[in-house]
N, C-alpha and C positions, 0 to 999 in steps of 0.2 A: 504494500500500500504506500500512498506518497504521503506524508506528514508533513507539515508545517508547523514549525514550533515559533509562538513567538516570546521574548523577554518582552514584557508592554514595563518595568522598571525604570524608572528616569528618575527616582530620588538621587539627591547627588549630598546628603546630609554624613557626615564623617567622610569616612573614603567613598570610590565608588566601586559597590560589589559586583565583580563578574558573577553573571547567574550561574553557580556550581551545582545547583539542585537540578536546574534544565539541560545542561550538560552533563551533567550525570546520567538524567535520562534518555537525552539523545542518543549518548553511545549503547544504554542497555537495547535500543529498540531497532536501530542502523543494521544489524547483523543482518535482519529479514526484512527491513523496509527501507524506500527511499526517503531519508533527511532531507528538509533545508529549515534552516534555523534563520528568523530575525533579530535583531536586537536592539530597541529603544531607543537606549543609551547617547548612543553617539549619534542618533538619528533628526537629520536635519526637517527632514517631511515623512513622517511615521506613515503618515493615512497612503502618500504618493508609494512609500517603500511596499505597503500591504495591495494596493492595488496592484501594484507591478508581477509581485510575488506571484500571487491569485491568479492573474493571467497567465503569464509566464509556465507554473508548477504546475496548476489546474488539482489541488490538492484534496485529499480524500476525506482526511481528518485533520482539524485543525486544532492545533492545543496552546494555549496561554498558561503564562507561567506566572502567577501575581506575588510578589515579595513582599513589598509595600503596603497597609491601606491607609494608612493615615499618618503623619508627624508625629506623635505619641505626646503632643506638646497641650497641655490642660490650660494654657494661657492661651497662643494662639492655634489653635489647631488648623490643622491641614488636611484633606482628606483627597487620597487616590483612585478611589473605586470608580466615580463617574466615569473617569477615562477610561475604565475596563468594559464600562455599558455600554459608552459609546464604540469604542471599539468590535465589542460583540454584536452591535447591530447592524454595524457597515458591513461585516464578516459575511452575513445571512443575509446580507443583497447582494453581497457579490458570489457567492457560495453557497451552493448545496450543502458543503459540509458538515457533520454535524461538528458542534462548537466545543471543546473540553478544557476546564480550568481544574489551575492546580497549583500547587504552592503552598509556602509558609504562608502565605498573608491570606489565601482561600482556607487553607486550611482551618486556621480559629474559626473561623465562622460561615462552616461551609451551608448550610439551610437558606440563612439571611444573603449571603452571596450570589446565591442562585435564584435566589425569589427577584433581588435586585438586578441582576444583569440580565435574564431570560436566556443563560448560557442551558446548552444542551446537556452535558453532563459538568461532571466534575467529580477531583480523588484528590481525596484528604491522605493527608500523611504523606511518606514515602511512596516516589513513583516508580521508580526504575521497575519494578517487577508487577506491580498493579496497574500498569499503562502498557506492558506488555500481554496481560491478563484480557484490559479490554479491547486491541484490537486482536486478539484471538476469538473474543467474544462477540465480537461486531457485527460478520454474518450471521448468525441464528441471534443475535438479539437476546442472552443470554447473560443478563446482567447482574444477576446474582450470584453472578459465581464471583466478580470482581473486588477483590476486597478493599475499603474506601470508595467503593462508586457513590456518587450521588447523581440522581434523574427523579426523573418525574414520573409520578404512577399514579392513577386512578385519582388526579387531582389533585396530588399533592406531591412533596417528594420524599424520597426514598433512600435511605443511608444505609450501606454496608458496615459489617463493623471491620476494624485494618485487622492487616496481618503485617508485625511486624519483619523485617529479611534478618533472617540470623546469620547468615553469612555472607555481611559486607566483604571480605577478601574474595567472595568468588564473582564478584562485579564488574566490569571494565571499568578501567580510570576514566574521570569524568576528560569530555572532549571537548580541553579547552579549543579547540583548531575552529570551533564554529562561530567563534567569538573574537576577540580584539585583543587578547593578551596582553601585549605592550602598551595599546593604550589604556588599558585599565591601570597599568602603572606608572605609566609618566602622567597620565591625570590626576592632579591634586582634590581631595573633595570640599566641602563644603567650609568644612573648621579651616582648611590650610594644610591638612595632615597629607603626608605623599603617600600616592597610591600602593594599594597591597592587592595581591592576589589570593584568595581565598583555599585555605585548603580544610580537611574536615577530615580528621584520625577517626572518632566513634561518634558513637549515638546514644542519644537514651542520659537520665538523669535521675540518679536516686535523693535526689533533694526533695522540698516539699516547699517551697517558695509559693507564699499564697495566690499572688499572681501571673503565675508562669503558667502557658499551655506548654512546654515543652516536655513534661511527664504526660501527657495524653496525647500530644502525638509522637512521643517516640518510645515511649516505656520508663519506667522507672529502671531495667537492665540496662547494665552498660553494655553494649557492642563493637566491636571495634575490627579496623585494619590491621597489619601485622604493620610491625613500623619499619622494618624493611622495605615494605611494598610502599606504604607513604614514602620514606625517604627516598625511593627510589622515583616515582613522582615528579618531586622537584630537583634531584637531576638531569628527568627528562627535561623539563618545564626549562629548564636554565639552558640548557644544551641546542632546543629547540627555537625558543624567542630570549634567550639573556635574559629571563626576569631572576631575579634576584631577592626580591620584596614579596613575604607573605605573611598571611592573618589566619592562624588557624582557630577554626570559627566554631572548636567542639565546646558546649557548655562549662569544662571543668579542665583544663587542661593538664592539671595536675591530680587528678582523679581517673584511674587509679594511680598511686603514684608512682607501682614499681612499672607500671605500663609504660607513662609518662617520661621514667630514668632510660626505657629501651630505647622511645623515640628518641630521645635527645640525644644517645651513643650512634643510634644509625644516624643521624642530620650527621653529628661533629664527623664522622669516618668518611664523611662523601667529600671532605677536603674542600667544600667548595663554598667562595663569598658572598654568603647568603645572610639576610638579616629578614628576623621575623617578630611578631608580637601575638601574645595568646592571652587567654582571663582563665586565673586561677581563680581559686576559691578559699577564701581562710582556714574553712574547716580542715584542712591540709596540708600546714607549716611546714617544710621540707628543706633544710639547707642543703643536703646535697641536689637533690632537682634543681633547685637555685642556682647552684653552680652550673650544674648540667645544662641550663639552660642559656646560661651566659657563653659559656663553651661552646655550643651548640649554634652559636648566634644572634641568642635572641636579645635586641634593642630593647625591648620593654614587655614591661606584664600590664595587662588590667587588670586590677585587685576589685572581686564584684563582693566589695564589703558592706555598701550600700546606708550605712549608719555607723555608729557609733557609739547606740544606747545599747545596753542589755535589752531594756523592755523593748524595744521597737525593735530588735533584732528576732525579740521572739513572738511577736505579733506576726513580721512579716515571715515565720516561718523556716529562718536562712538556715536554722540547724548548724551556728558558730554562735559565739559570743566573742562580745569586746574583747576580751584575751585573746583570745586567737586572732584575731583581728592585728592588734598592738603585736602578738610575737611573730606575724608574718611581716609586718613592716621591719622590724626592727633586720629579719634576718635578709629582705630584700636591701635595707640598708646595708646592711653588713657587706653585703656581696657585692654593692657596688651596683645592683641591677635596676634600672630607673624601672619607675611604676606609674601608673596614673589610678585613680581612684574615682569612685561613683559615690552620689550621695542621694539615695531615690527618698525625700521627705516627704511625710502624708501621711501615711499609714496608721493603721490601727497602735490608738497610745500614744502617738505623739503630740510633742507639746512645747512651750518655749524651752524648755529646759533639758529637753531630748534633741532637739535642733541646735541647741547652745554647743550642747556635751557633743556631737557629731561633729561640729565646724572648729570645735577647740581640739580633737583629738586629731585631725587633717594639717589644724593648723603646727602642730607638735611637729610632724611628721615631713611635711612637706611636698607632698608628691609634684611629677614634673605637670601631671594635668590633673585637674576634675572637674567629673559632669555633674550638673547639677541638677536637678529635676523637681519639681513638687506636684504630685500626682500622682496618684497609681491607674493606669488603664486598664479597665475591665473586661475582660473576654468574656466570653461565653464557656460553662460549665467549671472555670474554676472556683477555688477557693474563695477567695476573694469576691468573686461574683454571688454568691450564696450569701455571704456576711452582706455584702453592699442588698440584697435584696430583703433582708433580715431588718435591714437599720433604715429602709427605706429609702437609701439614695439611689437606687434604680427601683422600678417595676417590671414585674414580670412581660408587662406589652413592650416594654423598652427596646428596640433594635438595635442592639449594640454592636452593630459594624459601623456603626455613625457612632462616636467618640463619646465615651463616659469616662469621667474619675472618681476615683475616691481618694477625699484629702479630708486629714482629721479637722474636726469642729474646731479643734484649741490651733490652730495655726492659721486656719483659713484669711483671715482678713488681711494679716500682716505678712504673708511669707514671703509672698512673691516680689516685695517692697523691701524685703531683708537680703534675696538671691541679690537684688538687682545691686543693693550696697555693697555685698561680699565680691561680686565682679570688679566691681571699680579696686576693692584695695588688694584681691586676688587678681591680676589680669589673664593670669592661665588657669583660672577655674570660670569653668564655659554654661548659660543655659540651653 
């Protein structure tokens, strides 16, 4: 069959991400069918580039990849999804095809997505092997065997439940060749920061962070690549376009952590000048990883500590405390290894004085950056979604692919008037 993939992605907020989800799936599906892949990104006239394509490929099945839907920003929000509607409708004047979304950003809220765009199908979770599922399934119409499909049945629509792939190493490497490689890295993104290329060791996250969908669509097991097969990856990747710059994009980098000490030994033995950046997690203090990792390359960690309170640490579920927190600075200090830091305030329990105690413990420390955020975004079936539904600040009619937050009652009025003063006398701590 002929596929068409498109990246419709054009956030350009931090770096800018090569779609590795859509490339991942490209290569799982390329063996039996004909590819061609668009991409957003760099795209001067999207709609001119989709016409051409359409004409040109005359394509069978058309799939959208959505990463993005919104800025995550509870001050000014920003929302993406129109453009995925729009898109899906131009598609279906110009094509028979039927239409299939998919992605991180479909995924949270696949029902609402599909009600909103009038897309044909759509697969939640991991595609590589569930988008090989449904064009097996495509002639006899045989949709329930797919697991993550989402369609329309008898008036409504219809969700599979996922199955996650247990053996990420028996996958083909994601194909960056469909995509811009070099220019993903010589592009600076949004902050200033220089371009990285994305790569992804495992899956899956044994935390319990209130607001994360990333345990329901990956699992709570961890999964993973052999770090040979990764390392060997970005030898190709350097050998092939010189990139040199990567962002490895797994939830815990240091989780597990003798997993994490493999990778870091296969990067440093590939002998080669590479520099990358990953986000650890406190709950996981490591000097030797630390080292490993400096060894290995890597320019800097993101520390996803996110507070500074005990009590708001365990509202939002992080499974560390402040200790742990202070002993993985101190030993990123020690090593010499730059960090930057996240400060997500709002949350269940906070208050001026858990927001004090947070910006006093960053400011001890010093990291090279931090984000700043006040808000928590509300997905669909998490944690946090239940609590926000409990306290009345969503309803259950609420659509929450259109932006919600939960920010605590004791900070609401003043906080966002306190971030804005913390910039001025922090100038590398960013909202």
């Amino acid at each position: 069959m002929r596929i068409l993939f498109i990246s419709s992605n054009q956030c350009r907020l931090g770096f800018l991400p090569l779609p590795l989800g859509l490339a991942s799936v490209a290569a799982a599906v390329r063996p039996e069918h004909e590819v061609r892949v668009l991409d957003f990104m760099f795209a001067d006239d999207p709609a001119g580039q989709v016409d051409r394509a359409v004409a040109e490929f005359q394509p069978e099945v058309i799939g959208i990849s959505v990463r993005n839907i919104d800025n995550q920003d509870g001050v000014h929000p920003e929302v993406y999804f129109p453009q995925v509607k729009e898109l899906v409708e131009h598609l279906k004047e110009l094509s028979p095809a039927p239409v299939i979304l998919g992605g991180a950003g479909f995924s949270v809220a696949p029902r609402e997505f599909m009600a909103y765009t009038g897309a044909d199908f759509g697969l939640v979770g991991e595609g590589e092997e569930s988008f090989k599922g449904f064009l097996q399934a495509y002639p006899g119409q045989e949709w329930s065997k797919v697991p993550g499909l989402c369609w329309g049945q008898n008036g409504g629509l219809k969700l599979n439940p996922m199955e996650h792939i247990r053996r990420l190493d028996l996958l083909a490497p994601p194909a960056l060749e469909y995509f811009s490689p070099q220019a993903y890295e010589e592009t600076a993104g949004g902050a200033g920061q220089p371009g990285l290329i994305p790569v992804q060791s495992r899956r899956g996250c044994p935390m319990r962070c209130i607001y994360c969908s990333t345990p329901l669509l990956e699992g709570a097991a961890t999964r993973s690549w052999g770090p040979e097969q990764v390392a060997s990856w970005l030898a190709v990747w350097q050998e092939r376009w010189g990139l040199t710059r990567f962002y490895f994009v797994d939830n815990m980098f240091n989780c597990p952590p003798e997993y994490a000490r493999r990778l870091c030994r296969a990067i440093r033995e590939l002998g080669l000048p590479l520099e990358w950046v990953c986000l650890i997690n406190p709950a996981f203090p490591d000097a030797e990883l630390f080292h490993l990792i400096r060894e290995a390359g890597g320019s800097m960690v993101q520390l996803g500590n996110e507070s500074g309170s005990d009590l708001v640490l365990s509202g939002l579920g992080k499974g560390f405390d402040r200790r742990q927190v202070e002993r993985t600075l101190k030993l990123l200090q020690g090593e010499g290894l730059p960090y930057s830091c996240f400060l997500l305030l709002g949350g269940p329990g906070e208050t001026r004085e858990t927001v004090e105690e947070s910006v006093a413990l960053l400011e001890k420390y010093k990291p090279k950056m931090v984000h700043l955020k006040a808000g928590l975004r509300i997905h669909p079936g998490v944690p946090l979604h239940r609590r926000a539904l409990a306290e009345g600040v969503v309803s259950p009619a609420d659509n929450l692919l259109w932006p919600k937050f939960y920010l605590a009652p004791a900070i609401r009025d003043w906080i966002r008037g306190y971030l804005a003063e913390l910039t001025v006398r922090h100038p590398n701590w960013i909202m």
